[in-house]
C-alpha positions in Angstrom: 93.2 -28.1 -5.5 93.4 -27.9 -9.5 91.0 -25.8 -11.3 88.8 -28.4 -13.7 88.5 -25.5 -16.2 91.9 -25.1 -16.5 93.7 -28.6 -16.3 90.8 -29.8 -19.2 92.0 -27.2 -21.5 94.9 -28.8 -23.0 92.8 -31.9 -23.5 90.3 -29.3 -25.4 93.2 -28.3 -27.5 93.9 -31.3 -28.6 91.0 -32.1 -28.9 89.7 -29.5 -31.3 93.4 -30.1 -33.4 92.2 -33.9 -33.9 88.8 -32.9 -34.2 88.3 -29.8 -36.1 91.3 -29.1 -37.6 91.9 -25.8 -35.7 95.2 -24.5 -33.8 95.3 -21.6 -31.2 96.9 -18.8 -33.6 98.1 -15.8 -31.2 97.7 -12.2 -33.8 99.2 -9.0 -33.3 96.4 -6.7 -34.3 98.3 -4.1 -33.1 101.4 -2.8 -30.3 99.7 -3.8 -27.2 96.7 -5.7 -28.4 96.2 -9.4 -29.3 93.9 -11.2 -30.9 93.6 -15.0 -30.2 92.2 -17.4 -32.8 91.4 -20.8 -33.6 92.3 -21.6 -37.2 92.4 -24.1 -39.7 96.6 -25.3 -38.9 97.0 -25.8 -42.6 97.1 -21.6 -42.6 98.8 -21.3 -39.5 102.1 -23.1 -40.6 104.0 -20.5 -42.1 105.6 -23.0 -44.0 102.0 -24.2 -45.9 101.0 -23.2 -49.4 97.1 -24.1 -48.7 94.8 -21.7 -49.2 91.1 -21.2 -48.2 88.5 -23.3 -50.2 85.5 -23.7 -48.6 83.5 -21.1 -47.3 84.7 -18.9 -44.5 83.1 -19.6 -40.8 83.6 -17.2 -38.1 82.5 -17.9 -34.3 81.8 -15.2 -32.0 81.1 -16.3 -28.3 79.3 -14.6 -25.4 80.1 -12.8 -22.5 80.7 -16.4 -20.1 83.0 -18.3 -21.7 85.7 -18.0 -24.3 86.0 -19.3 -27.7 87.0 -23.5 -27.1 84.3 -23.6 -24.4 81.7 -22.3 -26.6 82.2 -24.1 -29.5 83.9 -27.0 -28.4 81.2 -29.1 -30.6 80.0 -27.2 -33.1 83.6 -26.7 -34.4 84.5 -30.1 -35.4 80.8 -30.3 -36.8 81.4 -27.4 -38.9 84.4 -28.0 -40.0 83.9 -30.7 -42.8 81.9 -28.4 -45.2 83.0 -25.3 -44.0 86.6 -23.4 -42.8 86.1 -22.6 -39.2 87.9 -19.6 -37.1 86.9 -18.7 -33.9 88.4 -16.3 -31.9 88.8 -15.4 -27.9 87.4 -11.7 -28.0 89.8 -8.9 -26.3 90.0 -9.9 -22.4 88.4 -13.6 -22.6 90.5 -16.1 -23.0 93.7 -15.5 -24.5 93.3 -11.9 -26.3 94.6 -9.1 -24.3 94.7 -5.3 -25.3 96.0 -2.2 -23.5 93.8 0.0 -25.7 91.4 1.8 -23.6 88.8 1.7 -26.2 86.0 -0.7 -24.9 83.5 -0.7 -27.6 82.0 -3.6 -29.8 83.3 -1.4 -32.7 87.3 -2.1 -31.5 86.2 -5.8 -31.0 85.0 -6.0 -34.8 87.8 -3.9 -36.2 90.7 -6.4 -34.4 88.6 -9.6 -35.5 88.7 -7.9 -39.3 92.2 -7.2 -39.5 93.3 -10.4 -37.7 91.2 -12.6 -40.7 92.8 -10.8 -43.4 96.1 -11.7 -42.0 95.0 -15.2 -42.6 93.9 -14.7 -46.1 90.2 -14.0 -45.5 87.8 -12.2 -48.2 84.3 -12.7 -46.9 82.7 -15.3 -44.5 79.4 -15.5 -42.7 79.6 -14.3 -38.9 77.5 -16.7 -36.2 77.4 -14.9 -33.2 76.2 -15.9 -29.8 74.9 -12.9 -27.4 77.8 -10.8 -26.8 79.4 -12.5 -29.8 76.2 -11.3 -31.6 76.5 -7.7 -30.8 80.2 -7.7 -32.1 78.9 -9.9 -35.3 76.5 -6.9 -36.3 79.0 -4.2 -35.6 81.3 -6.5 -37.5 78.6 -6.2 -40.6 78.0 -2.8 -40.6 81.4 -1.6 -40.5 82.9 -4.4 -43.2 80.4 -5.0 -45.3 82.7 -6.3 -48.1 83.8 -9.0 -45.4 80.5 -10.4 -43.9 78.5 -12.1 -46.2 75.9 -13.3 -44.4 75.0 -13.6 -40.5 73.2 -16.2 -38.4 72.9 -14.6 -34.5 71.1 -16.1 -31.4 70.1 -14.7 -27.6 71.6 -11.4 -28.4 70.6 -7.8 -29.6 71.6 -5.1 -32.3 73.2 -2.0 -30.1 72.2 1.8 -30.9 74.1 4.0 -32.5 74.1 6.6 -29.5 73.4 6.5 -26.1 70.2 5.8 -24.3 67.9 9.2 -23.3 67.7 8.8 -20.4 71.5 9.6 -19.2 73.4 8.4 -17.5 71.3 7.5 -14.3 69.6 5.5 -16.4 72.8 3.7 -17.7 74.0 3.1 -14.2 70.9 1.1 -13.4 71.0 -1.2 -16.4 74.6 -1.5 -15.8 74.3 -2.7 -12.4 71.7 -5.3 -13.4 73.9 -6.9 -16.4 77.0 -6.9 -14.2 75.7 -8.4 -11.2 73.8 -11.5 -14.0 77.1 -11.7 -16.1 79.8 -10.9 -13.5 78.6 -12.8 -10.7 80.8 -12.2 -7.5 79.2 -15.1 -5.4 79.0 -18.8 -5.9 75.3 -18.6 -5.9 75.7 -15.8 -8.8 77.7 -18.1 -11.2 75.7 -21.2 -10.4 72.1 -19.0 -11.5 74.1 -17.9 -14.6 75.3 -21.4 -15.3 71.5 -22.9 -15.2 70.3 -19.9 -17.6 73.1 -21.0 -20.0 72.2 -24.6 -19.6 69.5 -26.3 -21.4 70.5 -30.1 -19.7 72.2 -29.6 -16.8 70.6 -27.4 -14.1 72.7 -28.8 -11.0 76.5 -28.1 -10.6 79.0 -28.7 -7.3 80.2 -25.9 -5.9 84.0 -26.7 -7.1 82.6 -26.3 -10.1 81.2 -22.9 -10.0 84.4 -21.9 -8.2 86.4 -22.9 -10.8 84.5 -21.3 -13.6 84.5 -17.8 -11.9 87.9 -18.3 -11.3 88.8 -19.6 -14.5 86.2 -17.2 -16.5 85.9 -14.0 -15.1 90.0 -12.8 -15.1 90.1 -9.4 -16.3 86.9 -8.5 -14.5 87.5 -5.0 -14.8 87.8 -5.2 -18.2 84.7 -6.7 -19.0 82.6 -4.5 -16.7 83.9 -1.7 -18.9 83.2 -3.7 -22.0 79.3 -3.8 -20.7 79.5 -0.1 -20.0 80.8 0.8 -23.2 77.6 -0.9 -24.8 74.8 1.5 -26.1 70.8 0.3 -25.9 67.5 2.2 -26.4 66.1 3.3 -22.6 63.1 1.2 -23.2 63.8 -2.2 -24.0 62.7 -1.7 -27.0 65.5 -3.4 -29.3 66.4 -1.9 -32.9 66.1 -3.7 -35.9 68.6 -5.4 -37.6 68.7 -3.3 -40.8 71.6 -4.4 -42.5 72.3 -5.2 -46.2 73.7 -8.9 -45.4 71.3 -11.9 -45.1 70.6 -12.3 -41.2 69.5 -15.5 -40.1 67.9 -15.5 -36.4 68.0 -19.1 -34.3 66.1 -18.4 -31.3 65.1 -20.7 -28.5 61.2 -20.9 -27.8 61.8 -21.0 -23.8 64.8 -18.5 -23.8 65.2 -17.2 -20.6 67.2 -14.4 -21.2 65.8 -12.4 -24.2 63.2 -14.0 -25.3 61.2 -14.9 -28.7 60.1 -10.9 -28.9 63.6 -9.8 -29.0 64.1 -12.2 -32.4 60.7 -10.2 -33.5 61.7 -7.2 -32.6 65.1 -8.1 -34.9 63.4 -8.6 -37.7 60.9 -6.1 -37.8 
């Protein structure tokens, strides 16, 4: 039987060419590691003399999907006022690395250097929870490049390790792997309804095939939750940052909820 995730994803391509404007654009940050984007095709053919006139648009996703599932609409959307890039970050979707380093650091370093190659000065970063965390690294370490930020359901990182060790880590750990990295088909169909604000019923197939599409590189992307660092009491940092930050939170998030968004802008 043929995965739903992956026979739909041509369709999405071409759907998000007719729509949006945007081309998969596979980058060679570096030997061993690439990047893959969605940009504007006008500065993908090689052969174009366009260059960038609107203000700059980056995407970041989260932790369950890659870049076309998560912003399959608000691409297209964005796209008339604004020039949109989103990118698959390093072991989702198309973007592979055999650099060891894990960190959200790497992630914003590859997603810099890959812009520039397209021409990019400065654009504003919208980041979605994992895609959040790498947005705010992003903005701390290129401050020249990111303008301006608008995050949602996700949190700044610390700049060392939690206090309490490593015991402490483990525990955490074990918690955000078995949410994000569900093994079962009961795992992935809880995820799915917290990601979901309409639909709160899917088949089983369906489940199936998004772990199965989804969660390749597994063993990556534990190592990319491990290589996050967090206070050891919940008790989220600000984001103190010399960019304009714009929070969009959802009242009834059931993942980190209106506190975290407080906590942000404290």
């Amino acid at each position: 039987m043929m995965n739903v995730f992956a026979t739909t994803k041509p369709f999405g391509t071409l759907m998000m060419k007719l729509l949006a404007g945007l081309v998969p654009k596979k980058v060679e940050i570096e030997p061993g590691t690439i990047m893959n984007f969605w940009a504007p095709m006008e500065l993908v053919d090689e052969n174009s003399k366009k260059k960038i006139t609107k203000p700059v648009v980056l995407l970041l996703h989260g932790f369950c999907a890659d870049g076309l599932l998560t912003w399959f609409f608000q691409a297209p959307a964005l796209a008339t006022d604004y020039t949109v890039f989103f990118a698959d970050l390093l072991f989702f979707g198309d973007s592979i690395s055999d650099n060891p380093d894990r960190s959200t650091s790497f992630q914003a370093e590859c997603l810099a250097k890959g812009l520039r190659m397209f021409g990019v000065e400065k654009c504003t970063v919208v980041g979605f929870s994992y895609g959040g965390m790498v947005g705010f690294k992003m903005a701390k370490l290129f401050p020249n490049l990111v303008d301006s930020m608008v995050v949602t359901g996700t949190v700044m990182e610390s700049d060392e390790p939690a206090a309490g060790g490593d015991s402490w880590k483990n525990e955490r750990l074990a918690r955000w792997s078995h949410f994000l990295l569900p093994e079962t088909t009961s795992g992935g169909r809880k995820l799915l309804k917290f990601g979901s604000h309409r639909f709160q019923w899917f088949p089983d197939f369906v489940v199936s095939d998004f772990l199965e599409v989804m969660y390749e590189h597994k063993k990556e992307k534990r190592q990319l939750l491990e290589a996050l660092y967090f206070s050891d009491d919940d008790d989220f940092k600000p984001a103190n940052l010399t960019q304009r930050v714009h929070l969009l939170w959802g009242a009834n998030d059931r993942i980190l909820s209106l506190e975290v968004a407080h906590s942000l802008k404290t």
